[in-house]
N, C-alpha and C positions, 0 to 999 in steps of 0.2 A: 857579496863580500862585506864583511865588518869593517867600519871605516875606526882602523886600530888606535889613529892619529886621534881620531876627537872623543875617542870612551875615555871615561874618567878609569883608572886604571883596578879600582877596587870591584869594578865588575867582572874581569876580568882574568886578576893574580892574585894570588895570596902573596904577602912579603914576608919574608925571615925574620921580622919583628919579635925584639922580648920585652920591649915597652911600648910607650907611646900615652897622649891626654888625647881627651876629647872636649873641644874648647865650645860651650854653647854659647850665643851672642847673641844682642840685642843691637837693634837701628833704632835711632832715637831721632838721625838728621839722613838723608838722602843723598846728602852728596860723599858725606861720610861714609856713609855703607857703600857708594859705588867706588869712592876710593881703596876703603875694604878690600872691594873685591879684588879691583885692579891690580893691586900689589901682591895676591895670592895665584893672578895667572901663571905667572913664568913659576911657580913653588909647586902646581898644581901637575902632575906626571901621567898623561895618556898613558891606553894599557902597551901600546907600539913602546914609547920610552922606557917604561917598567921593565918591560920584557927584554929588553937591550942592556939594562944596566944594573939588574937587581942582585947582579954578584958582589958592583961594587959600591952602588944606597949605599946613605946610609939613613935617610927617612924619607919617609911616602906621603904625600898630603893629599886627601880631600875633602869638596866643599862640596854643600849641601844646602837648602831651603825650605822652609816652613811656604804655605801657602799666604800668611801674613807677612813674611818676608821677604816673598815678592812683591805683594803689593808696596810693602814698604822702599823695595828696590825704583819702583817706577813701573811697573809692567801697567799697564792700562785695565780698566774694568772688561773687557768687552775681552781679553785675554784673559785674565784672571778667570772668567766664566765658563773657559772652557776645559779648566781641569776637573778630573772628577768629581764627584761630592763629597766623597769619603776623605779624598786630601783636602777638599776643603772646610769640613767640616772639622778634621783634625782628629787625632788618635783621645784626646780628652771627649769631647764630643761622643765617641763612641765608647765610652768605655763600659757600659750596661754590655752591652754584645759582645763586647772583646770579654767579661769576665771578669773585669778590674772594679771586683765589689770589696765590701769589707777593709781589712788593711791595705789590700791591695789597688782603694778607689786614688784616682787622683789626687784626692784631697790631704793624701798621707803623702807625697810624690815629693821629692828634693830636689834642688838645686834650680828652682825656677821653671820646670819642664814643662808644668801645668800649666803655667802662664801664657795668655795671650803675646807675650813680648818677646818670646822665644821666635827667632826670625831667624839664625843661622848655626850652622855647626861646622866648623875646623875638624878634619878628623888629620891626627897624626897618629902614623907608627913608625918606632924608630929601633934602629937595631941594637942600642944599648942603651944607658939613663945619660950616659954623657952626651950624646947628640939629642936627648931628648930636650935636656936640660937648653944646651943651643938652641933650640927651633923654638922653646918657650921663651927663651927672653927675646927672639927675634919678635915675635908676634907681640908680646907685652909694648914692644918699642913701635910696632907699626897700631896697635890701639892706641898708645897714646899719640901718634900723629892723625889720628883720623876720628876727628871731635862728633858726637852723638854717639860712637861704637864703641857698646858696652860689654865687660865678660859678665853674664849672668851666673856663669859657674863653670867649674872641667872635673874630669875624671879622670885620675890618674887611673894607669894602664900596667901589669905586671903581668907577667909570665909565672904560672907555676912550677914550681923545682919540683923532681927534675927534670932537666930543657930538652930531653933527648924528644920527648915527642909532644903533643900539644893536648891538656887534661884541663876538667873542670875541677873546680874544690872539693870533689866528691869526691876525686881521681877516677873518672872517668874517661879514656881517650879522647881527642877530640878530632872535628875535620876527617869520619871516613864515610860520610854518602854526600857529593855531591852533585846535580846533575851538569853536564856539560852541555856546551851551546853550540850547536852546526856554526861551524867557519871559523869557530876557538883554535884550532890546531890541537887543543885536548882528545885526547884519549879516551873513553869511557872505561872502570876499571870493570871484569867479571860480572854481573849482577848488576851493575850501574841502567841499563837502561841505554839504549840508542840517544844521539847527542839531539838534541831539543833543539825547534827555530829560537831565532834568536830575537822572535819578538814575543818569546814568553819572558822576556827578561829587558830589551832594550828596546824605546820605543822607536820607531820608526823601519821596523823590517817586519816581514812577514810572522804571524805565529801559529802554532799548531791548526790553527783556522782558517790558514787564507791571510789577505793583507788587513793588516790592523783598520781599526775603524775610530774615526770621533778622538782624535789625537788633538791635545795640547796646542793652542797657537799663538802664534806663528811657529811655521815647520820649525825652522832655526833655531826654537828654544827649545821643543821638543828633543826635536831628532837627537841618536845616540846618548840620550838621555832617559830615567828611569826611577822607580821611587823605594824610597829605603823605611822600614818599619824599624824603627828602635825600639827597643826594650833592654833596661837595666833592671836585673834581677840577682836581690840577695839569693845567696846560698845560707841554709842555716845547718851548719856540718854536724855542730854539738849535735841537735836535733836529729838529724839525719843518721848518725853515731849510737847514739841511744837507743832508735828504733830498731837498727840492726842487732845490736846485745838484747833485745827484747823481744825480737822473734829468732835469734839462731843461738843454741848452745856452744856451737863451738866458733870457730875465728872461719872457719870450711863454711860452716850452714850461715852466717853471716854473710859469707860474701856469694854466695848462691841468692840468699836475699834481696843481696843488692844489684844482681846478675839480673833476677826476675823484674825486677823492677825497671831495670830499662832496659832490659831488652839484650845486652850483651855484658859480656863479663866485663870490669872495667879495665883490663887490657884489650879492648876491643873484640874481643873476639864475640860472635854472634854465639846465642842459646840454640839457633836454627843447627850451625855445623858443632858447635859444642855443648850439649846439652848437661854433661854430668860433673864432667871439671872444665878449671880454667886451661885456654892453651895459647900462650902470650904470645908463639913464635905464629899463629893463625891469627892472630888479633893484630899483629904489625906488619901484616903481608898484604899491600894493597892491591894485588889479583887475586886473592881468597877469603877476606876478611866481609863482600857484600856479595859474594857469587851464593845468593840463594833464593828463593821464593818460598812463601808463606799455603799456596791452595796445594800443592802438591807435596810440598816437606813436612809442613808443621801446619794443617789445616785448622787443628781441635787448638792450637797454642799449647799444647803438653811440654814442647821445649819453652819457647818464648811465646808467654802469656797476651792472651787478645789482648789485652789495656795497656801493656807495657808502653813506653815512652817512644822507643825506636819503632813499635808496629802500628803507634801511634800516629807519630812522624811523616814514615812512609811506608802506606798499606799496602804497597807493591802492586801484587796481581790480584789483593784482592780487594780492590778499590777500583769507582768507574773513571774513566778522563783522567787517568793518573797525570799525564804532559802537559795537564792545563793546572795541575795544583802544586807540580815541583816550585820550592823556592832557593836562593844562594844566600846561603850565611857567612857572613865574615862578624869577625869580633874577638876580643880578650876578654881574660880574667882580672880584676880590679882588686886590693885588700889584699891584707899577708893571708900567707897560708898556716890554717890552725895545726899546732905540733898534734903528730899523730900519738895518740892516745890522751889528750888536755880537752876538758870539757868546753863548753861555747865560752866565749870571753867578753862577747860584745860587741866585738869589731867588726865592722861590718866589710865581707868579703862576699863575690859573685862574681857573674858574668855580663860582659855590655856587648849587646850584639846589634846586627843590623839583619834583618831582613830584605833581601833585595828584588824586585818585582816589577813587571810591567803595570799589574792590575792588584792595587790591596786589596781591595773586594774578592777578587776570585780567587788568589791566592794566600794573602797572608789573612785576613780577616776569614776568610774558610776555615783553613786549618786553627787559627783559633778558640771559633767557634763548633766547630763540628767534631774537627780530632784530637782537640787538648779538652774541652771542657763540656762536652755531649756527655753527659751521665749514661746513654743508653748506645753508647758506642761498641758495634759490633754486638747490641743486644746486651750491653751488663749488665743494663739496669740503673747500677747505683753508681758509678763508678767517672772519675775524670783520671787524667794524665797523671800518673804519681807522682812525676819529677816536677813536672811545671805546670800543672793544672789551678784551678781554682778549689782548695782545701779547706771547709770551716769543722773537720771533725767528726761529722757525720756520716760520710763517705768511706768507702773500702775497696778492700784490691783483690780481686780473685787469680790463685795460682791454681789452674787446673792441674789433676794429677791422677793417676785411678788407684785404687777404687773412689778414692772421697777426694776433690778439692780441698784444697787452703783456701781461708777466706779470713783476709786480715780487715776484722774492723776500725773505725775511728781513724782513719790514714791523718796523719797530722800534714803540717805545710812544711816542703823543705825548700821553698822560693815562697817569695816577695818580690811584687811587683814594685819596683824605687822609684820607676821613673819611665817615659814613652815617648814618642813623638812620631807623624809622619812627615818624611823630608822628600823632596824634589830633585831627583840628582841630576843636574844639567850636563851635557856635553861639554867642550873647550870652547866650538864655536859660540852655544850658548853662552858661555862665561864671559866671554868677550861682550855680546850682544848685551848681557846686564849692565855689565862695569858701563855701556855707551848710554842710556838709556837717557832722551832729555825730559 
């Protein structure tokens, strides 16, 4: 059984959020940051709570850890040594492997992310900017009561118009493959896949392997505890706008373009069950919209192309260990939205996501490295992720077709890596055990 009382609740629910900031922090004193914490226990909502009251929220809080901010919490060396390497070596550290070269190195990276002194992160979503606006001057007034604890930076959080369903700045849908976890009370929708142990995502229960091994200590911090991959990635739409007027003549071959490109139309509907037009009312039907597979429907990718984003993502049946590489995304859109048909302006808009995971090594640094930015993925050759790959220009996107392929050269970049970090997402009772630490 899930102990529902002590998961932090983002592992768990989505919330009906149309805002929300994301507060990154700095410990400069100890006792500060355990005061910090202290005050954000009772603010902090298990997924048991969420799920009892998310009709009448109106914001959801959580908190999170850099591997340096624990140590800077107090946790002892001899703990500290026993998280993985990856988390402690940190998402900067790895950023050769992650892909985060060129514009996208560290060294371009905002808001302090990069820095060593990144120790904690406040995640708020809240159901509209006036409770958001509340919850930020609550916390401005508990940093300033809690001397060393600094705001290194936040991100404010927006919902793209319109609200009826949840899209990126591309207008892409957003939220329709996620895997679910044995004991959630979730559903799996069509094509979703059987529900996952729930120690491919929270540590301390069993996972697709048997019982977890070389866990975090002591249990208490670990347990129902888990680790979250950030990434804040610009969308560059002018860009991404232009390319489309530049391989489709009409506004139809345009959005076929942009169809191919990841995989589904961006009213969700898949290329696998919709290959010729779009068909919105299949793209917003969540028992039809993932009820397919890739070796038996679309083997050759004639509908949806081997490199696309979504076959990218998730290779389905035609990938090995597929249970051991699913991950849970939560996150929003950040920046206005560019008026449709107005060239790039400058402002910078995207998306701020989390990756959520047992193991970043096997999961999220995999898919990474292997299904965003493997040039020879699925055999291309030349080719990475078109939507969020690693892009200097030289790169291209094959649309298989008969008699002759499409083969768009020079694929430009329509992300930018802003910003990273890998965090430590404790349980309740863990939160408690930091705030005590002498």
């Amino acid at each position: 059984m899930l102990d529902l009382d002590d998961i932090q609740h983002i592992l768990l629910t989505r919330t009906p959020a149309l805002t929300g900031q994301y507060e990154f922090v700095s410990f400069r004193d100890r006792a500060g940051a355990k005061a910090w914490v202290t005050a954000l226990l009772d603010k902090v909502q298990s997924a048991a709570e969420t799920e009892s009251s998310v009709a009448t929220s109106k914001r959801w809080v959580t908190v999170a850890f850099t591997w340096s901010g624990l140590r800077a919490l107090g946790v002892d060396e001899g703990s500290l040594a026993t998280f993985p390497e990856e988390f402690k070596q940190g998402m900067v550290a790895r950023a050769a492997m992650l892909g985060d070269t060129g514009v996208n190195h560290p060294d371009n990276w905002v808001g302090g992310l990069a820095s060593p002194d990144l120790h904690a992160i406040a995640i708020l979503f809240a159901r509209d900017a006036v409770e958001r606006e509340r919850c930020l001057s609550e916390h401005q007034k508990l940093l300033a009561q809690c001397p060393g604890v600094e705001l290194l930076s936040s991100l404010d959080l927006e919902a793209t118009p319109p609200f009826d369903h949840a899209h990126d700045h591309f207008g892409y849908r957003d939220r329709l493959s996620q895997p679910v976890i044995e004991g959630s009370g979730d559903v799996p929708t069509p094509g979703s896949g059987a529900p996952l142990k729930a120690g491919e995502f929270i540590l301390g229960y069993p996972d697709e392997d048997g019982p977890q091994q070389l866990l975090p200590q002591p249990e208490i911090l670990s347990r129902n505890g888990s680790f979250l991959a950030y990434r804040r990635l610009q969308e560059h739409v002018g860009t991404f706008r232009d390319f489309l007027a530049q391989h489709g003549k009409t506004a139809e071959e345009q959005e076929l373009v942009a169809a191919k490109l990841m995989g589904r139309w961006r009213s969700g509907a898949p290329l696998v069950l919709a290959p010729e037009q779009d068909d919105p009312a299949l793209g917003a039907d969540m028992q039809r919209n993932n009820d397919f597979n890739f070796k038996e429907m679309d083997p050759h990718g004639y509908a949806m192309p081997l490199g696309s984003h979504c076959r990218r993502m998730n290779p389905r049946d035609t990938a090995h260990n597929m249970n051991r590489r699913r991950m849970i995304r939560r996150g929003a859109t950040y920046g206005p939205p560019l008026a449709p048909g107005a060239p790039e302006d400058g402002v910078e808009r995207g998306i701020a996501a989390f990756v959520i995971c047992a193991s970043l090594i096997r999961q999220f640094e995999f898919a990474q490295n292997v299904w965003i930015n493997d040039k020879n993925f699925h055999e291309l050759g030349n080719e990475r992720d078109p939507i969020i790959g690693t892009q200097d220009g030289t790169l291209e996107f094959k649309i298989p077709k008969r008699p002759i392929r499409k083969r768009i050269t020079g694929l430009p970049a329509f992300t930018t890596v802003r910003g990273g970090a890998y965090f430590f997402l404790p349980g309740l009772r863990a939160l408690r055990y930091l705030s005590t630490l002498s």
